[in-house]
N, C-alpha and C positions, 0 to 999 in steps of 0.2 A: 386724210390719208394716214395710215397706220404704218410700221415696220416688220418686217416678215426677219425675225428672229430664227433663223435654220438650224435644224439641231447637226450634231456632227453626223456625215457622210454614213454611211453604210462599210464603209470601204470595197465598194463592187470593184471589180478589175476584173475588164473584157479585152479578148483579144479580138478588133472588128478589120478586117480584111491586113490582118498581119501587123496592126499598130497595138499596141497596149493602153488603153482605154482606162483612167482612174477616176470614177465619177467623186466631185468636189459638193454638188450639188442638183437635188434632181425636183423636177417639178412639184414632187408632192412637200419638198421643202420651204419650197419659195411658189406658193399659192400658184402653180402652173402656167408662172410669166417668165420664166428663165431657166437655164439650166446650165452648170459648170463641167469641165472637165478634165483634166490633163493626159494629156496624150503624149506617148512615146514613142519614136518610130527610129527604125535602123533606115540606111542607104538606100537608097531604090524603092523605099516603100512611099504608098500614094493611091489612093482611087482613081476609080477609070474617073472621068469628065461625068459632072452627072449635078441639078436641080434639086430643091427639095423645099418644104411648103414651109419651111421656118429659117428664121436670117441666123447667119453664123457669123463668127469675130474669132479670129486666133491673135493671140498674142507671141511672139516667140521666145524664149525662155534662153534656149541653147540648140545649137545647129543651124542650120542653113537650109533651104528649098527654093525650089524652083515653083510659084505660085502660079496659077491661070484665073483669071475669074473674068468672064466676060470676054474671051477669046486675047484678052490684055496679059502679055508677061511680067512678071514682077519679080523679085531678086528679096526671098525673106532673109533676116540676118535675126541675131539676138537683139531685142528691146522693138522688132517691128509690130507694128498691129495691122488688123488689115479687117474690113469688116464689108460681110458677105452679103449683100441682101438675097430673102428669100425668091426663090426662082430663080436664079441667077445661077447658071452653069459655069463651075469651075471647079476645079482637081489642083490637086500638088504632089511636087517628088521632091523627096529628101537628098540632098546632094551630099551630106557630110556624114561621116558613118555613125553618129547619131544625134540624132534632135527630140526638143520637149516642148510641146506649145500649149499654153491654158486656150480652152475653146469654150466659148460663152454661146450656147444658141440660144432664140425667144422667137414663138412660144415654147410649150413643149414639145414633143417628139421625136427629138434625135435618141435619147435615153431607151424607147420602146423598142427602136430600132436597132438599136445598138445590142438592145439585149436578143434579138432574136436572130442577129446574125454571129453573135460571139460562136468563134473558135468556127465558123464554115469554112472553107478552102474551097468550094466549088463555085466557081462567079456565076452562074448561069443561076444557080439558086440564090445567091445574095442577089443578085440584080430582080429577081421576082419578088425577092422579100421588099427590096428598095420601093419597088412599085408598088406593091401594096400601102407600104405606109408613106405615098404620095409622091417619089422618087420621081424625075422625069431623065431620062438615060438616053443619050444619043440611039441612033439605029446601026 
């Protein structure tokens, strides 16, 4: 086994359904078994409830949420982790007027995604983008 030495970021920053998105590291970084992020979000912000074909991991940094994962409530604070497996339907809403969470997904794919919904405002079009790149969204 060898070390995947990442060169520094891009510095991309996407706005994906109203969070502020700062890519840390992206699949072609880290041989397309990982990917980083930092995420920003004000009050009230959160995706709908919604699936997807690679596992997610927030860490939380600063602010508070209200987390879902598996129809299970959870109460995020600073220094919680919470690790998503793929498939697994769950959402969150930001309770405190702002929070920062590092988000680790594996494999790649959320980064494609990410990038093709930056700065949309129409859900109806992010949720068909979501499904193309594997998304599974309540009805």
């Amino acid at each position: 086994m060898h070390s995947i030495i990442a060169n520094p970021t891009d510095g991309t920053h996407l706005n994906v359904t109203g969070d502020a998105m700062r890519f840390l590291a992206t699949s072609d970084q880290t041989g397309e078994s990982y990917e980083i992020f930092e995420m920003a979000a004000v009050e009230g912000s959160g995706p709908p409830p919604h699936a997807h074909p690679w596992s997610e991991a927030y860490f939380v940094l600063e602010g508070e949420a209200d987390v879902y994962i598996d129809g299970k409530h959870f109460r995020a604070v600073p220094g919680c982790f919470m690790q998503i497996p793929a498939g697994t339907f769950h959402t969150h809403r930001v309770t405190s007027k702002t929070a920062r969470f590092v988000v680790v997904t594996s494999p790649k794919g959320a980064s494609a995604f990410m990038r093709e919904v930056d700065a949309k405002t129409d859900m109806d079009e992010v949720v068909g983008i979501a499904v193309k790149h594997g998304f599974t969204v309540p009805a």
